[in-house]
N, C-alpha and C positions, 0 to 999 in steps of 0.2 A: 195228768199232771204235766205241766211244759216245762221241759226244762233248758234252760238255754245254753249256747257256748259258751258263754261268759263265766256261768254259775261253774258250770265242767271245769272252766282254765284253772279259774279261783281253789277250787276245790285243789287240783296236783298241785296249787305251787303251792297251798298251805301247807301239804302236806310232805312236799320237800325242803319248805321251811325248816316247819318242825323236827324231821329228821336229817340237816344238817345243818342250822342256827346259820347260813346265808343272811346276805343284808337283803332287800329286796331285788336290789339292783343283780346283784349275783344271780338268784333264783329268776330274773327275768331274762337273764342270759341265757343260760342254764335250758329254761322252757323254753324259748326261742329258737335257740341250737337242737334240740332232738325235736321241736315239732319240725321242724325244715327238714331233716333227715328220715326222719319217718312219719307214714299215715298214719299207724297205731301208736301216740305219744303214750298211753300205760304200757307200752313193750320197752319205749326205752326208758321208762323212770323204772320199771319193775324189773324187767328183764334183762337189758343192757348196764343200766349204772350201778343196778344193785341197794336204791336207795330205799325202798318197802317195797312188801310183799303183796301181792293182790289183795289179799283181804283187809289188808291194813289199808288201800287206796279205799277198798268199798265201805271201811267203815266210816274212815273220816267223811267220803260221799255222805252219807248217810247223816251223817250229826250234822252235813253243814246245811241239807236239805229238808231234811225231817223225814225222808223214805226209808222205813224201817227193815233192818235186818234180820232175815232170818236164818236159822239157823237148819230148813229145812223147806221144804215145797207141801202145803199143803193143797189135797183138794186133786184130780184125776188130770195128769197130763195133755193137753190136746193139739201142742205144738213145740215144735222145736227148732230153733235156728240155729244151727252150731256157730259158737264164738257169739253170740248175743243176746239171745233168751227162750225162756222157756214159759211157755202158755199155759196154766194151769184153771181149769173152770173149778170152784169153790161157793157150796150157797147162794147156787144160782145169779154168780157174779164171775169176770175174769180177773186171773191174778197174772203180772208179766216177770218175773225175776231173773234178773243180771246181775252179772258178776263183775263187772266196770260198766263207770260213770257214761263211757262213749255209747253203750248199747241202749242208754235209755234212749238217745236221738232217735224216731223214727217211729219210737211207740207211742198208739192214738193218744191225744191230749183226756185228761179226767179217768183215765186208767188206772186199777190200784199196782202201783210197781214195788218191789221189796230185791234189798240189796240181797246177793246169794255168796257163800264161801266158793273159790274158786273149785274145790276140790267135791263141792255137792255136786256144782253145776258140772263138772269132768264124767264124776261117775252117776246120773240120772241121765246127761245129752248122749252119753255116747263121743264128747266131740273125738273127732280123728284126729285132729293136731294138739298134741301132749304140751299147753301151753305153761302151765306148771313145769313139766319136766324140762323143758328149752330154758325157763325163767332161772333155775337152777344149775344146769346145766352146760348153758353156751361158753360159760368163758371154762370151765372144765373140758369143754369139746376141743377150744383152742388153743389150748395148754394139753392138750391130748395129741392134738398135728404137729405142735411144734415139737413133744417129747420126740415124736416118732419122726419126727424130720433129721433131730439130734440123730438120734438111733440106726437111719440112713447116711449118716454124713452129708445130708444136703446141705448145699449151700443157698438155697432160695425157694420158697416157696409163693405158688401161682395160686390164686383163690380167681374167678374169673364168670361170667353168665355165659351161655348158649342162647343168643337170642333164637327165639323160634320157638324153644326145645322146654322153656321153665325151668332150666335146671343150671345148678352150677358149677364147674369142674374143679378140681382139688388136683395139682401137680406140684413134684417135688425135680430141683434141679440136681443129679448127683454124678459125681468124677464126668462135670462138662453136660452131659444130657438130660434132656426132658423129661420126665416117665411120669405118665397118670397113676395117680393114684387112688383118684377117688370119686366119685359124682354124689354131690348132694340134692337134697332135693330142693328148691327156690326159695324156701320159705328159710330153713338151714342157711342156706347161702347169704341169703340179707342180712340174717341176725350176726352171721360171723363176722361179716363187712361191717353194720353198726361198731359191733364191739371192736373189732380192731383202731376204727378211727377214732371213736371216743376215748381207745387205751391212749392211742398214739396222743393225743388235745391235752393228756397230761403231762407227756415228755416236751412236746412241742408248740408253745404258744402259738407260734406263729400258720398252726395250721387253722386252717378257715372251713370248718366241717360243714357248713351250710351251704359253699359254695361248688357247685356241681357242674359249671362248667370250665375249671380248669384244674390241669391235670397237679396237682403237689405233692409234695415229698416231707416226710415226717420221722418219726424215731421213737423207737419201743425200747425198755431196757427190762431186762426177764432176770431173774436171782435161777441159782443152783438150789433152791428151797423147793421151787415152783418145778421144774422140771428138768434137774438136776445136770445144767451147765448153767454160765453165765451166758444170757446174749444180750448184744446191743444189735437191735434187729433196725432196717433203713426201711420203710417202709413210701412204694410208690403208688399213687390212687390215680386214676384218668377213668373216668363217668363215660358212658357210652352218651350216645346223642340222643334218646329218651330220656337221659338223666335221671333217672330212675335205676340205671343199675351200673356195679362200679367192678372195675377191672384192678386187683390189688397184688402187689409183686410183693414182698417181703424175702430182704438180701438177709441173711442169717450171718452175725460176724460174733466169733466165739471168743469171748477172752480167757485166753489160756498163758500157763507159763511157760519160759523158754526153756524149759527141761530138754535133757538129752536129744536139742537140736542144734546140726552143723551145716554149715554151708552141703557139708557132702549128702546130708540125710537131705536137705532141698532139692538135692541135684543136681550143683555147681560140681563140673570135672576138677580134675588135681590143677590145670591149669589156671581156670578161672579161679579156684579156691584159694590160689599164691597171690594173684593179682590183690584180691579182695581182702587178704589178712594184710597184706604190703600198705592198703591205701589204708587199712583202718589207724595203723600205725602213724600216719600222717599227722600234722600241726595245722596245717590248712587248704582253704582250698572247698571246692564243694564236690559232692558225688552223687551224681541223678541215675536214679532209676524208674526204668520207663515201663510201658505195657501199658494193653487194655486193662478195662473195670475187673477186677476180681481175679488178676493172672499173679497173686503171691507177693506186691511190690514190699507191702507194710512189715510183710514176712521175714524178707529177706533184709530187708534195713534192720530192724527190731533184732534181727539173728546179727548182724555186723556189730550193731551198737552193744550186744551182750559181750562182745569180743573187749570192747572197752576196756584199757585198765581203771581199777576201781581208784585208781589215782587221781580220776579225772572227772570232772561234772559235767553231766551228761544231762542235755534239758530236753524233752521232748514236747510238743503240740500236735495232736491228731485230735481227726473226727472221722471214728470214735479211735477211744483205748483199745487196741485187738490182744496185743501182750503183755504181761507185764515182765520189763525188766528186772533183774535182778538187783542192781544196784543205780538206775538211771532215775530221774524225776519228771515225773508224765505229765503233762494236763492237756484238758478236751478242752474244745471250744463250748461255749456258752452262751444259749437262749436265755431270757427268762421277760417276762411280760412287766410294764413299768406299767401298775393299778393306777395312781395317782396322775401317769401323765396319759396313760391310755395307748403306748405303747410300746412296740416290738422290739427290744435292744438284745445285741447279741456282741461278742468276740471275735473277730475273724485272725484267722494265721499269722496275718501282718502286725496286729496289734500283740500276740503274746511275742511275736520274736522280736519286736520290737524293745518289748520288757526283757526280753533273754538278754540283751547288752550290758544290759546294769547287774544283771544276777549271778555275774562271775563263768562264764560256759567256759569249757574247753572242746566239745561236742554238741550240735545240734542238729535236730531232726524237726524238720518243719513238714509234716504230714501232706500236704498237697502243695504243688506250685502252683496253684490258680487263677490269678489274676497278677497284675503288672507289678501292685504296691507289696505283694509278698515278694513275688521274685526278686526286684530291685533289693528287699530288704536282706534275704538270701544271699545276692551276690557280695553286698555291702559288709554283711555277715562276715563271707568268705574272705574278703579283702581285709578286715581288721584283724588277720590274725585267728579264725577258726576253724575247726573241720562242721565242715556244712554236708546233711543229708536232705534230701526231697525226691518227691516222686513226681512224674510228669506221663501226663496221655501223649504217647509215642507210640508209631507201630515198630520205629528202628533205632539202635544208640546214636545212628550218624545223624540225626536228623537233631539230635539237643543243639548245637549251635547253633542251626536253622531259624529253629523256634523261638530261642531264646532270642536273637537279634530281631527277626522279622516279628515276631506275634507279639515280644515282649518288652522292645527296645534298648536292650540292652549291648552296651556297644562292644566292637569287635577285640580290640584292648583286653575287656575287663573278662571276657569271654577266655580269650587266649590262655590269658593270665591266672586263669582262678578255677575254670573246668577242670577236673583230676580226674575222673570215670567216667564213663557212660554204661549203663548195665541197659539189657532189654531181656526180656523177658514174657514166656508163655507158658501155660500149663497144659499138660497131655498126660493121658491115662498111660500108668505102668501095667505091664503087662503082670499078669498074675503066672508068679513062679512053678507054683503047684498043675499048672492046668495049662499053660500055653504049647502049641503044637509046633512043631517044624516044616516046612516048605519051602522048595528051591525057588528063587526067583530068575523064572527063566527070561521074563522080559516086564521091564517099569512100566506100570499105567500111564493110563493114556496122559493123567491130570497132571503130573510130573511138571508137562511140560509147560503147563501155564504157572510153575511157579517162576516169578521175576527176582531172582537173588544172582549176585556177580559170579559164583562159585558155582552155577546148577550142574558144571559141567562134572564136579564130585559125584553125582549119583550115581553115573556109571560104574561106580564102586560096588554097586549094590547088586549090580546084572549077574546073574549066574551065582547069588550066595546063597547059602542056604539061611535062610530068616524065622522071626518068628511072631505066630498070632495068635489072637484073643480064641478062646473054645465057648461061644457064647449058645452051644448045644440047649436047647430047652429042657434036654432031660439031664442034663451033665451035673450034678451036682459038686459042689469045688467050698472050701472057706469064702472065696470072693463071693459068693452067690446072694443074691439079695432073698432076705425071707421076711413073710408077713410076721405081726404078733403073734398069729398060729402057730407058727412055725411052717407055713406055707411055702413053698418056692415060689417070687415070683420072677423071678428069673437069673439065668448064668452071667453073671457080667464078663467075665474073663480075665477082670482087671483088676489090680488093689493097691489103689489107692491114687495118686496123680505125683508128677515127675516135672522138674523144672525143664525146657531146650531156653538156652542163653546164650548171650553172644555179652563182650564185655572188651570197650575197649578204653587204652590209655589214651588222654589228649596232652598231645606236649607245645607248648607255644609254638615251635616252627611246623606245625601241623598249618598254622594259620598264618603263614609267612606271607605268602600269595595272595593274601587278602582273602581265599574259598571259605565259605560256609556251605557251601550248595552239599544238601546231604549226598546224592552220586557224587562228586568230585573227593567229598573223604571219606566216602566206599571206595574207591579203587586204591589210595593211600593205605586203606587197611585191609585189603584184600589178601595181600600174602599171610595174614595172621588168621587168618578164617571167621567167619560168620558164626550167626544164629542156623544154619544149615550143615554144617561143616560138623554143630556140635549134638543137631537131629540124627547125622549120618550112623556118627559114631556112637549113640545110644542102639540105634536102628543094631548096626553089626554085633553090639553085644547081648542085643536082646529081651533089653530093657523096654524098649515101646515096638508097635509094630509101623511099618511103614505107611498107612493111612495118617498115623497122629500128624505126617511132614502137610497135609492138608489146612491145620493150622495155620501154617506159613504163608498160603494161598494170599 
């Protein structure tokens, strides 16, 4: 019996017709999009979207062809092909039965074939790949990583191939480092890649699942139902150069409330902590805070803005939501796909703060500075009369006038005039109380000395103290210690949990009298008040981190 591709295609899209009443146009989408992504298109209607089950694919095969299903193999075994059929001699005639439409391809033309339940052909083949058990399975498997990622406090999770090797690694990012955790075996690893980007084509229209050679960025959102936190997970894909296999990062961002947190529980000294209650108190004016990806910026705003009196309207825009406020009014920005016109429309920061003028603020927090038409609308913000918050990629606070002027054009006036703080900020592992050791430091490493900060000549503070560090003993058992779901050790961290080093300074117009922006020229202006080093040193002498975290700085 020949059966062709066409007859095969006809068959799945009837049949995710029928099980999700799609217009055609939808379901040709639909099949389009997961044949591109994968070779086995029954793995992703069956296994991936979850829309029928095998046997429900091999019936309808069945009724649309007239190859009849059985419910059994009759007649003496005489071959087997795991994942495609099985050869059965019967009344001195051959019989071939499959359990998907794809394995009829290949079998001689005029041959009697019969549709088989996925679960005969499992247990008569023997197959070794539990293709039922996967089809069930996968997205419980990744809702199983991420539980357990929660349960690590990671903040990112690596799904990734070993080319060479067929296999694919599983890593969890926690307090800053990398730690494997897993190695799956190839077959695992693709199906979890399918699923995650199919979840993600729900959150995010504008992802292009079919397209395999460039690298995109997408967005998961997971319930407290599912795996008992909220997350809004960012998820980033880039395809190796066989395109065939995809390298996937997954940032884990928790939305949680601002409960019993204080500038001090972040980190911020008694110093910075006056500054930062001082500015919140403010009428207007803007306040940046800067740092790399993922160094607490959202954190530390969201903690200032709870400071808020409730007297006052407080508008926020982020992507995404990390906390929620207690009394502030939040919105995300927003994708969503225009059917009718067949395109990708979305909200970006400039446009909600844009809407914030009309909405009565007395408080705003505009989630990123990103580009020109946000900042400008920020400063503008700040000029009318508001307290303005944003975040900005900075490695230093002297360097916000810089940026602003040069990358962002915004003039040196209005800069002068309307900058209130500069915060900067990084994250470094606290030492764990219970378990950190003591050691004189009889002389500073070597690395010391490649840090570039005005102040290095402070560390000498440090020579001859007695200090203290991480006990990352493999046998050492501590609270900080990371354990499998066994209860397994896999190992001493030393550490628990992560610790803000900040630097935070006031900008007052005759900072900018002289006409300087040049980030060195108002580092030495504010060098008698001390740095983001100054406030390493003094966590360093109390004990709180150990002297490697000042490597950050680097």
């Amino acid at each position: 019996m020949l059966i062709d591709t066409e007859t095969i295609n006809n068959t799945i899209k009837n049949l995710i017709k029928k099980k999700t009443r799609w217009d055609d146009e939808k379901v040709d989408e639909f099949f389009n999009r997961t044949k591109t992504l994968s070779k086995s298109i029954y793995e992703m209607v069956c296994e991936i979207e979850g829309i029928a089950s095998y046997t429900e694919l091999a019936r309808e095969f069945s009724e649309t062809t007239g190859i009849p299903f059985s419910e059994n193999i009759c007649g003496e075994i005489k071959e087997i092909i795991p994942r495609r059929h099985i050869k059965a001699a019967y009344n001195g005639s051959e019989r071939y039965y499959v359990w998907h439409p794809l394995a009829v391809k290949g079998i001689p033309d005029k041959s009697d074939i019969y549709m088989l339940s996925l679960d005969v052909f499992v247990r008569l083949s023997g197959m070794s790949w539990d293709i039922k058990a996967t089809q069930e399975n996968v997205k419980d498997r990744l809702l199983g990583i991420l539980k357990e990622a929660v349960r690590q406090k990671a903040t990112d999770v690596h799904l990734y191939p070993i080319l060479g090797k067929s296999i694919y690694r599983l890593a969890f990012r926690i307090l800053g480092d990398l730690h494997d955790i897993d190695t799956l075996e190839y077959d695992s690893g693709k199906s979890l890649i399918s699923l995650i980007i199919n979840w993600a084509k729900q959150y995010t229209p504008s992802l292009k699942v079919d397209d395999v050679r460039r690298p995109q960025d997408a967005r998961i959102e997971v319930t407290k139902e599912e795996i008992g936190s909220d997350l809004d997970i960012r998820v980033s894909t880039i395809w190796k150069h066989n395109m065939k296999d995809a390298d996937i990062v997954m940032r884990l961002l928790y939305k949680t409330e601002l409960t019993d947190v204080s500038l001090e529980t972040l980190g911020f000294n008694q110093k910075h902590s006056q500054m930062l209650n001082a500015a919140v108190s403010r009428n207007r004016g803007i306040i940046i805070v800067t740092g790399a990806t993922g160094t607490g910026k959202s954190k530390t705003v969201n903690t200032l803005l709870s400071m808020v009196s409730r007297t006052k309207n407080v508008l926020t825009v982020e992507d995404p939501i990390e906390y929620i406020l207690p009394h502030g009014r939040q919105f995300q920005t927003i994708e969503w796909e225009d059917t009718a016109e067949k395109k990708i429309l979305s909200t970006s920061f400039s446009e909600f703060a844009r809407a914030f003028k009309r909405h009565d603020p007395d408080v705003i927090f505009i989630g990123e500075l990103r580009d020109k038409e946000t900042v400008d609308t920020a400063m503008h913000l700040a000029k009318t009369g508001h307290l303005v918050f944003g975040t900005l990629h900075a490695s230093r606070a002297t360097m916000i006038p810089e940026i602003l002027v040069e990358d962002y054009g915004i003039g040196k006036d209005v800069v002068a005039d309307n900058l209130l703080l500069g915060v900067n900020q990084v994250l470094v592992k606290r030492l764990c109380d219970k378990c950190k050791t003591a050691s004189c430091m009889e002389k500073l490493p070597e690395w010391t000395k490649a840090l570039r900060l005005g102040n290095i000549a402070e560390l000498n503070k440090l020579q001859g103290k007695t200090l203290y560090f991480a006990n990352t003993s493999k046998h050492y058992v501590c609270q900080c210690s990371m354990f499998s779901r066994e209860g397994k050790i896999l190992l001493s961290k030393g550490y628990s949990d992560r610790t803000l080093l900040a630097e935070i300074f006031e900008f007052f117009p005759g900072i900018f009298v002289d006409g300087t922006i040049s980030s060195f020229k108002i580092e030495e202006k504010f060098i008698s008040s001390g740095n983001i080093l100054t406030d390493a040193i003094e966590k360093t002498q109390a004990g709180l981190i150990e002297i490697g975290a000042l490597k950050t700085l680097l």
